[in-house]
KEZAFI-317130 format. One record per residue: residue in one letter; x, y, z of N, C-alpha, C in turn. Coordinates in Angstrom, 3 decimals, m for minus. Layout:
BEGIN
a | X | Y | Z | X | Y | Z | X | Y | Z
...
REM end
This chain:
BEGIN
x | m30.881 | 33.085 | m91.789 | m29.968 | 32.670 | m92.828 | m30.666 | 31.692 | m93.764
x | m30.332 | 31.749 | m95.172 | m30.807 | 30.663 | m96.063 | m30.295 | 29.179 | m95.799
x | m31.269 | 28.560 | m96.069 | m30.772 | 27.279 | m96.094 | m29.858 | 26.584 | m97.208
x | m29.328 | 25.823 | m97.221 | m28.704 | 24.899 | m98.274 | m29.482 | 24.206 | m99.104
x | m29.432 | 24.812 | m100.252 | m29.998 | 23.921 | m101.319 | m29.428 | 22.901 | m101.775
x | m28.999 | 22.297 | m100.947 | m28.487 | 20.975 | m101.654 | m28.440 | 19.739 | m100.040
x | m29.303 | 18.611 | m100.127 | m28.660 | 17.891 | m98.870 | m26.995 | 17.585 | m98.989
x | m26.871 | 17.785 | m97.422 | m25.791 | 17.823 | m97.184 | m25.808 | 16.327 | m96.149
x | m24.293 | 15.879 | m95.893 | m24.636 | 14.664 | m95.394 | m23.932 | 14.710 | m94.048
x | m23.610 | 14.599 | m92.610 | m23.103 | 14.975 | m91.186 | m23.217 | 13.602 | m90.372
x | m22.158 | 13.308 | m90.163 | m21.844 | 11.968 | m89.124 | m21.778 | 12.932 | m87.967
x | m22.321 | 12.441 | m86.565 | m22.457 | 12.842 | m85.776 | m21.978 | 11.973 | m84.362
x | m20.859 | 12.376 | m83.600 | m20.239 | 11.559 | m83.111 | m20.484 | 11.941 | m81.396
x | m21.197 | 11.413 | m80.616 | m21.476 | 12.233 | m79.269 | m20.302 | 11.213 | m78.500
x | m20.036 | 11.945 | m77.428 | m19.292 | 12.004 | m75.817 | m18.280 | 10.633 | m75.771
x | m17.618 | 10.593 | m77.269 | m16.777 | 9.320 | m76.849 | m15.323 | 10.019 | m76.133
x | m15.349 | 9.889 | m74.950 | m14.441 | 10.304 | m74.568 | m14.104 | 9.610 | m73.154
x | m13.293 | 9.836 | m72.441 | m12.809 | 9.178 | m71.509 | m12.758 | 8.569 | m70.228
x | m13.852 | 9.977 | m69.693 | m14.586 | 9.351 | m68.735 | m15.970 | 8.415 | m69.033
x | m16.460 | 8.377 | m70.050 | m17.386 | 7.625 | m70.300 | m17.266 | 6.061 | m70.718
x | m15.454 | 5.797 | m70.823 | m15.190 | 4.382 | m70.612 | m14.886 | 3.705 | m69.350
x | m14.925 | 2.623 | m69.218 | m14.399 | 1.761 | m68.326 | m13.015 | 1.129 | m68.898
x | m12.418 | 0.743 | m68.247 | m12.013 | 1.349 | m66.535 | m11.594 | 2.703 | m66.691
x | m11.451 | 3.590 | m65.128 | m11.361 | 4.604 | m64.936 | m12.274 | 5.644 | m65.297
x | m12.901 | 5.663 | m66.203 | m13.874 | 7.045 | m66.028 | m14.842 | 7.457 | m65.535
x | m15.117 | 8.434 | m64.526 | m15.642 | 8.388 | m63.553 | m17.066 | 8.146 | m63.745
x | m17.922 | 8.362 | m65.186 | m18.955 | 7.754 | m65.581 | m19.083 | 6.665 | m66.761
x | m17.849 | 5.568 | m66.540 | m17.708 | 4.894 | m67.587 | m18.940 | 3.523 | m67.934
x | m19.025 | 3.901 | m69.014 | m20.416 | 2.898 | m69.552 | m20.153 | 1.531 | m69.783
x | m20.743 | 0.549 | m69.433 | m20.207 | m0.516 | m69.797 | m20.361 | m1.080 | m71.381
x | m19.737 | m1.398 | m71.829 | m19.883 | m2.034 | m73.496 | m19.527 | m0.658 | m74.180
x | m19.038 | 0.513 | m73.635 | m18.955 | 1.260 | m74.294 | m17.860 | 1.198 | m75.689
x | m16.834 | 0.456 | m75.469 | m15.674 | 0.656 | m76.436 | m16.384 | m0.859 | m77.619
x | m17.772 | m1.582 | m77.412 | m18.008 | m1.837 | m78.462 | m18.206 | m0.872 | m79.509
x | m18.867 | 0.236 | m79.749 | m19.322 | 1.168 | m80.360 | m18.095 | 1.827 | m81.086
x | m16.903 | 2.037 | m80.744 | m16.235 | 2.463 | m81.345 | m15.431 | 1.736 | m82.703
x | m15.451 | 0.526 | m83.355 | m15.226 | 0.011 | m84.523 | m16.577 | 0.703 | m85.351
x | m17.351 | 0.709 | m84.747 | m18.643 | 0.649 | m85.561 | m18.106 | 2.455 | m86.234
x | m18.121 | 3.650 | m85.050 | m17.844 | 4.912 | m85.615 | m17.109 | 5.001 | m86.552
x | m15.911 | 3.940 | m86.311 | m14.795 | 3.936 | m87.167 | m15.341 | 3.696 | m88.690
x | m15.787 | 2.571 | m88.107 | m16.271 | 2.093 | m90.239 | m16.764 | 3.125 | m90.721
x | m17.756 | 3.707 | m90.031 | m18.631 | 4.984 | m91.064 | m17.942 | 5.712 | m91.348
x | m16.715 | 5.956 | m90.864 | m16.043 | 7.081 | m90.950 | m15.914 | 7.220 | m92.593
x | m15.509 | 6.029 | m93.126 | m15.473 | 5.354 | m94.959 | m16.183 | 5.693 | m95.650
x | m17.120 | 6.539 | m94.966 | m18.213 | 7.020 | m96.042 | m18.488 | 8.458 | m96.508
x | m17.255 | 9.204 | m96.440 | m17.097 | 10.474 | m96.889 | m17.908 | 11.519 | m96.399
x | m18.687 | 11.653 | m95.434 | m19.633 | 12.383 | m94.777 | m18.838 | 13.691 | m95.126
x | m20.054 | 15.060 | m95.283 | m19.601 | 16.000 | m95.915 | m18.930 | 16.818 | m94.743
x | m19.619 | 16.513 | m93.573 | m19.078 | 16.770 | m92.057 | m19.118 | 16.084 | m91.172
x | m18.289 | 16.213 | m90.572 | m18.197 | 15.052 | m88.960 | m17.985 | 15.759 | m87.537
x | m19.239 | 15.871 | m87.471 | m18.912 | 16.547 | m85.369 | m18.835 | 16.067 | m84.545
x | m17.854 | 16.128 | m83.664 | m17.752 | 15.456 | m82.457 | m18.169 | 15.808 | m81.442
x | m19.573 | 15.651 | m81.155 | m20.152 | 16.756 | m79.845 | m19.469 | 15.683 | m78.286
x | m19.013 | 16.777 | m77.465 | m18.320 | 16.358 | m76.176 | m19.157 | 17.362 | m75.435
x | m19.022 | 16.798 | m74.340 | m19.153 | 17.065 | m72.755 | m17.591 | 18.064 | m72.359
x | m18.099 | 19.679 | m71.564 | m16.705 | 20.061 | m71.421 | m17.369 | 20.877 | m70.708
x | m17.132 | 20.287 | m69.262 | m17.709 | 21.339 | m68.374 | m16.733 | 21.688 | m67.158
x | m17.231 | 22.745 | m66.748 | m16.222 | 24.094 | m65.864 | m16.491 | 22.851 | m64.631
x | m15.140 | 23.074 | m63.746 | m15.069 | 22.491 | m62.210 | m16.163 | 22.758 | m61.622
x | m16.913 | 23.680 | m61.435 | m17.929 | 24.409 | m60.462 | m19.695 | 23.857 | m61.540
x | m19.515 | 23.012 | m62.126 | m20.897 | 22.918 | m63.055 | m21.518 | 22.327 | m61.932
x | m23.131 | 23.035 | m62.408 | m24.364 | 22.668 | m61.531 | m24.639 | 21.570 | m61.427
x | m24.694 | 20.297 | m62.334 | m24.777 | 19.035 | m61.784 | m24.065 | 18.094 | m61.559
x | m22.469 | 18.802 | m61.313 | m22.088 | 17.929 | m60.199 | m22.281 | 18.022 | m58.615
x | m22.266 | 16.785 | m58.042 | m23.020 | 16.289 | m56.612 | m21.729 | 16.892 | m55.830
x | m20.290 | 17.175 | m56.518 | m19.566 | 17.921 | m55.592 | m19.796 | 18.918 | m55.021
x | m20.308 | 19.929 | m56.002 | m20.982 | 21.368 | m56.111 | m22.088 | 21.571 | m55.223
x | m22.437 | 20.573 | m54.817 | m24.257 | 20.629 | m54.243 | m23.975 | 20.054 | m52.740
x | m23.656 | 20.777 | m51.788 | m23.850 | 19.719 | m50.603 | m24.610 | 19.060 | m50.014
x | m24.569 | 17.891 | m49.796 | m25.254 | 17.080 | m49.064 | m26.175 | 16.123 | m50.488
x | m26.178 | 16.124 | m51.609 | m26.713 | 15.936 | m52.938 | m26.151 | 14.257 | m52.994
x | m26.762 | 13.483 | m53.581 | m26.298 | 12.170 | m53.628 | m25.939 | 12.037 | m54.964
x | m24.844 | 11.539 | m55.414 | m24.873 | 11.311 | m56.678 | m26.092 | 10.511 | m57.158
x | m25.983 | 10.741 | m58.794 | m27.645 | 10.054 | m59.298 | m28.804 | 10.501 | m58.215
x | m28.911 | 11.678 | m57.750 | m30.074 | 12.157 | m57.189 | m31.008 | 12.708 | m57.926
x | m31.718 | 13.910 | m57.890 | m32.540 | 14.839 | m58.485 | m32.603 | 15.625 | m57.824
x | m32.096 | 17.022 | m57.689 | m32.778 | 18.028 | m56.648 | m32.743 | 18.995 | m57.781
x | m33.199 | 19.832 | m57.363 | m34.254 | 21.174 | m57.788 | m33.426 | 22.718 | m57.918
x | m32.463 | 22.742 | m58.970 | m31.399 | 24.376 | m58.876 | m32.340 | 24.948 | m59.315
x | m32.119 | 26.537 | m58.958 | m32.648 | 27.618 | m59.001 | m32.899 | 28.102 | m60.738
x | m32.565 | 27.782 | m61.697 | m32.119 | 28.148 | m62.864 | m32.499 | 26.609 | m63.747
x | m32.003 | 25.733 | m63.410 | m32.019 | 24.493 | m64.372 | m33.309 | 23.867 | m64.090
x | m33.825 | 24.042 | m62.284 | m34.979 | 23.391 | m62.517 | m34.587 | 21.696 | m62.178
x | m35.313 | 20.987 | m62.584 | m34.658 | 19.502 | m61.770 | m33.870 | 18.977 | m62.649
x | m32.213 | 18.885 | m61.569 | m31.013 | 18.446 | m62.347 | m30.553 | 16.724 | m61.496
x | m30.548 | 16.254 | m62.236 | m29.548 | 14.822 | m61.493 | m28.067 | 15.123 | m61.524
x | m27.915 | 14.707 | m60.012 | m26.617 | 15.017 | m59.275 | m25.544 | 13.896 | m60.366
x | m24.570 | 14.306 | m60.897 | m23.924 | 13.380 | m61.455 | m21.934 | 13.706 | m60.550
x | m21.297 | 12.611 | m60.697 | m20.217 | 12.435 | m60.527 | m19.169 | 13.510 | m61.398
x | m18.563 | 13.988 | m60.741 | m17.818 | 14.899 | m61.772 | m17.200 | 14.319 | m63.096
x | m17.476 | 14.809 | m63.769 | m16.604 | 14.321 | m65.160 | m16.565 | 15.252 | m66.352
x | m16.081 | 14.535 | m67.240 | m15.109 | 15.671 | m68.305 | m15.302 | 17.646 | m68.381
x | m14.187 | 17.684 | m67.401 | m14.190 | 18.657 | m66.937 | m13.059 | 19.221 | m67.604
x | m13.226 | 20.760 | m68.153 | m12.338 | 21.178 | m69.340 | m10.963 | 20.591 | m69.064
x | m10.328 | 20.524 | m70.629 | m8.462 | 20.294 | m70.417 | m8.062 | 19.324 | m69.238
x | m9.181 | 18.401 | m68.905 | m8.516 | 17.298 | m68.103 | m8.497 | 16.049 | m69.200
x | m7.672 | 14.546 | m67.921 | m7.704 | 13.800 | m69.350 | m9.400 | 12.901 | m69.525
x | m9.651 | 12.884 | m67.905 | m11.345 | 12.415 | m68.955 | m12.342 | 13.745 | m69.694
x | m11.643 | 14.422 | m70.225 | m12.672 | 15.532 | m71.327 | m12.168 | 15.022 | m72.572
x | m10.665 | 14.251 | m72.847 | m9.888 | 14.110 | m73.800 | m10.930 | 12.871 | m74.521
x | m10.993 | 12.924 | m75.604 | m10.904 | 11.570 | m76.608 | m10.377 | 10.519 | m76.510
x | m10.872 | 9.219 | m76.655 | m10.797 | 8.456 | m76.260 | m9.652 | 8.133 | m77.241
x | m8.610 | 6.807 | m76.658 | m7.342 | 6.712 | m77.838 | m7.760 | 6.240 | m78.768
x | m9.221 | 5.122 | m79.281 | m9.717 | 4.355 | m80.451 | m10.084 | 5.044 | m81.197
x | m11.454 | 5.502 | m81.002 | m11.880 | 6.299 | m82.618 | m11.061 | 7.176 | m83.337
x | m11.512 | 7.262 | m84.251 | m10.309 | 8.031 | m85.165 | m11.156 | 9.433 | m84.873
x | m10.264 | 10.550 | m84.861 | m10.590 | 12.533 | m84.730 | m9.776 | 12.790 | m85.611
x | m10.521 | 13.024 | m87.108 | m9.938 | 14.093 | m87.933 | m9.324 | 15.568 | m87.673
x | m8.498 | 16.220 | m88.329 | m8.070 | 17.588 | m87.684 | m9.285 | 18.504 | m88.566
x | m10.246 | 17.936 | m89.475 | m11.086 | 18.353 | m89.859 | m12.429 | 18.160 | m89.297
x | m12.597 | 17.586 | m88.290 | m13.998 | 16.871 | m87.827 | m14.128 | 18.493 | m87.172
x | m15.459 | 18.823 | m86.648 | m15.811 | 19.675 | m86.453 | m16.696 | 19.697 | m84.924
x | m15.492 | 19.950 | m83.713 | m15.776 | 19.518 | m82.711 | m16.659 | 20.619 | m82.005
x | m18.330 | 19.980 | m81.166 | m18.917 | 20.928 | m80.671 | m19.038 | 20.650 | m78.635
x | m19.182 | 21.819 | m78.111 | m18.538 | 21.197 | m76.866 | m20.211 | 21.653 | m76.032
x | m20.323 | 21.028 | m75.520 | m21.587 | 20.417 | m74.490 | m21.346 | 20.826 | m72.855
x | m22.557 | 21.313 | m72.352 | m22.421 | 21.717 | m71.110 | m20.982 | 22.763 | m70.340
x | m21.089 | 23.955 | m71.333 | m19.989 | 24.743 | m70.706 | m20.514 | 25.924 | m69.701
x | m22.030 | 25.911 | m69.716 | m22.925 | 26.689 | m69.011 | m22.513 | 26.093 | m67.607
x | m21.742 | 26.545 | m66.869 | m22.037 | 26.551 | m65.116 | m23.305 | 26.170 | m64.292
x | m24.086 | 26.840 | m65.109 | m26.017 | 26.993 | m64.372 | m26.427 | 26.412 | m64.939
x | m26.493 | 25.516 | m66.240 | m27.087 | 24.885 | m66.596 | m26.289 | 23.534 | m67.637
x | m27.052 | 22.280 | m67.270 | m26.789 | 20.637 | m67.987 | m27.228 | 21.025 | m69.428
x | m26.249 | 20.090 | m69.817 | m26.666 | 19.897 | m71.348 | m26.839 | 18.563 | m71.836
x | m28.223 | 18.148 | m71.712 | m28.266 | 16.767 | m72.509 | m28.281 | 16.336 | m73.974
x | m27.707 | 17.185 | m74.486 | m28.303 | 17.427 | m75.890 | m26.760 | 18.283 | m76.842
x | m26.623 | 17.732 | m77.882 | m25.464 | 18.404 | m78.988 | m26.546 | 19.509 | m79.584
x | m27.620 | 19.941 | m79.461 | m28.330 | 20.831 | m80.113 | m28.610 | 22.083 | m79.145
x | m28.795 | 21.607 | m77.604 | m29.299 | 23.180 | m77.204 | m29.097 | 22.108 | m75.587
x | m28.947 | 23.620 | m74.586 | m28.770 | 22.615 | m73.343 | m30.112 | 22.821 | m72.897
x | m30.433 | 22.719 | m71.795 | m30.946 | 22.593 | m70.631 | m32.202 | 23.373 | m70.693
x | m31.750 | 24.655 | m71.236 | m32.288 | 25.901 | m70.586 | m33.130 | 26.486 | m72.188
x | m32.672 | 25.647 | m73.073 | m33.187 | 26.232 | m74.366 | m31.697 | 27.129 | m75.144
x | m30.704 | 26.820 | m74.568 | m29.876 | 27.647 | m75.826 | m29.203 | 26.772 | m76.010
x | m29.230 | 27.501 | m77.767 | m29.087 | 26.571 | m79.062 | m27.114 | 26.206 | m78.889
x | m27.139 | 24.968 | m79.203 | m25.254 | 24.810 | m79.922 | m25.382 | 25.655 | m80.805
x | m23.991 | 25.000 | m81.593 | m23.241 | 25.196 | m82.594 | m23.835 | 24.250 | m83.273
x | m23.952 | 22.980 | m82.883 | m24.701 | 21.850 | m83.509 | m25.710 | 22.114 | m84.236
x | m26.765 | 22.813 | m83.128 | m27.746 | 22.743 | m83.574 | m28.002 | 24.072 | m84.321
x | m26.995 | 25.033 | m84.731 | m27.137 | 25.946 | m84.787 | m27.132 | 25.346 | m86.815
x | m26.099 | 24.833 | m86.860 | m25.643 | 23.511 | m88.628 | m27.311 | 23.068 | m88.497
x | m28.161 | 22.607 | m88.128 | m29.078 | 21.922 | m87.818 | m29.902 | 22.541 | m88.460
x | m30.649 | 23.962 | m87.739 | m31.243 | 25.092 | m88.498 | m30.817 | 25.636 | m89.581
x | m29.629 | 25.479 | m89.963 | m29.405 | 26.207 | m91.331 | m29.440 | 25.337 | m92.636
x | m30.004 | 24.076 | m91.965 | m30.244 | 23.330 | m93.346 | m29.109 | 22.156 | m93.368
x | m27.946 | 21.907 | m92.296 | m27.029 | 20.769 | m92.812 | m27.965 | 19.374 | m92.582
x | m28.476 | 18.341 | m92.901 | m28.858 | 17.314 | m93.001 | m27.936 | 16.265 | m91.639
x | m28.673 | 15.775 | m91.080 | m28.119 | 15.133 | m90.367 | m28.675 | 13.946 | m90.526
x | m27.463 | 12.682 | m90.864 | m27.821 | 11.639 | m91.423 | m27.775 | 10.255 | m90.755
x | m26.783 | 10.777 | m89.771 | m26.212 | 9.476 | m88.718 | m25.967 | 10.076 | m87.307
x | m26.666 | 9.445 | m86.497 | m26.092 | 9.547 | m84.861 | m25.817 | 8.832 | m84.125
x | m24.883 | 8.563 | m83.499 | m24.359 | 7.467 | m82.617 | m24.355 | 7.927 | m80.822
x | m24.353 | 7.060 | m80.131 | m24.048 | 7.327 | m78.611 | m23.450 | 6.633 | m77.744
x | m22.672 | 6.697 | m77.043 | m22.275 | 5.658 | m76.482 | m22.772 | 5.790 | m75.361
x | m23.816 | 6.216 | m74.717 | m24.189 | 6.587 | m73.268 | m25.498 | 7.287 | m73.074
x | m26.406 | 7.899 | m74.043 | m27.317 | 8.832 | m73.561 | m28.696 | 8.000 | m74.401
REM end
């Protein structure tokens, strides 16, 4: 596909969501809900797009330590397919409430939400491509020329 002749400008909003706060989420970051005034302000700056890349993974995903017996959470062992995965704690797992958005930042009905780790067999550390080499949606805007101008994280 052609690219865009024109820069384009993309706020880029990763994994603010629910389990990644404290209290309660089962991988909640500490200082995480500083970060969210900050998303907010940029929001003021008319970005031509705004994605919200999330974490939205199936009950049965490969790096949770539920899935893996005998696996320690925060481990490393070795799946057949991913290659070396760290055992993580289950979390935002589709249509539950830690997959949901967090109640602070603001989610346009226009923001353009991309969803992370829905591969079973394989982690996704990345809004551009998981684990294994296949591409988002993200990153798919990425290659076709949208400009990416701002990235934020609250965790990675």
């Amino acid at each position: 596909m052609p690219k865009h002749s024109k820069k384009v400008s993309m706020l880029l909003i990763i994994d603010v969501q629910n389990d990644f706060f404290q209290p309660g989420g089962s991988l909640g970051v500490q200082g995480a809900p500083d970060i969210v005034p900050v998303i907010n302000s940029l929001r003021q700056f008319k970005f031509d797009m705004v994605v919200q890349a999330v974490d939205w993974h199936p009950y049965n995903h490969c790096s949770f330590s539920s899935n893996n017996p005998g696996a320690a959470k925060f481990s490393t062992i070795n799946l057949p397919l991913a290659g070396p995965q760290t055992m993580w704690p289950d979390h935002c797992i589709q249509d539950t409430r830690g997959s949901a958005f967090h109640k602070d930042p603001i989610v346009d009905a226009t923001d353009v939400v991309v969803r992370a780790g829905i591969n079973p067999h394989s982690d996704s550390y990345s809004a551009f491509r998981d684990n294994i080499g296949h591409v988002s949606r993200a990153g798919c805007l990425i290659e076709r020329g949208w400009a990416c101008d701002v990235g934020w994280s609250s965790h990675r």
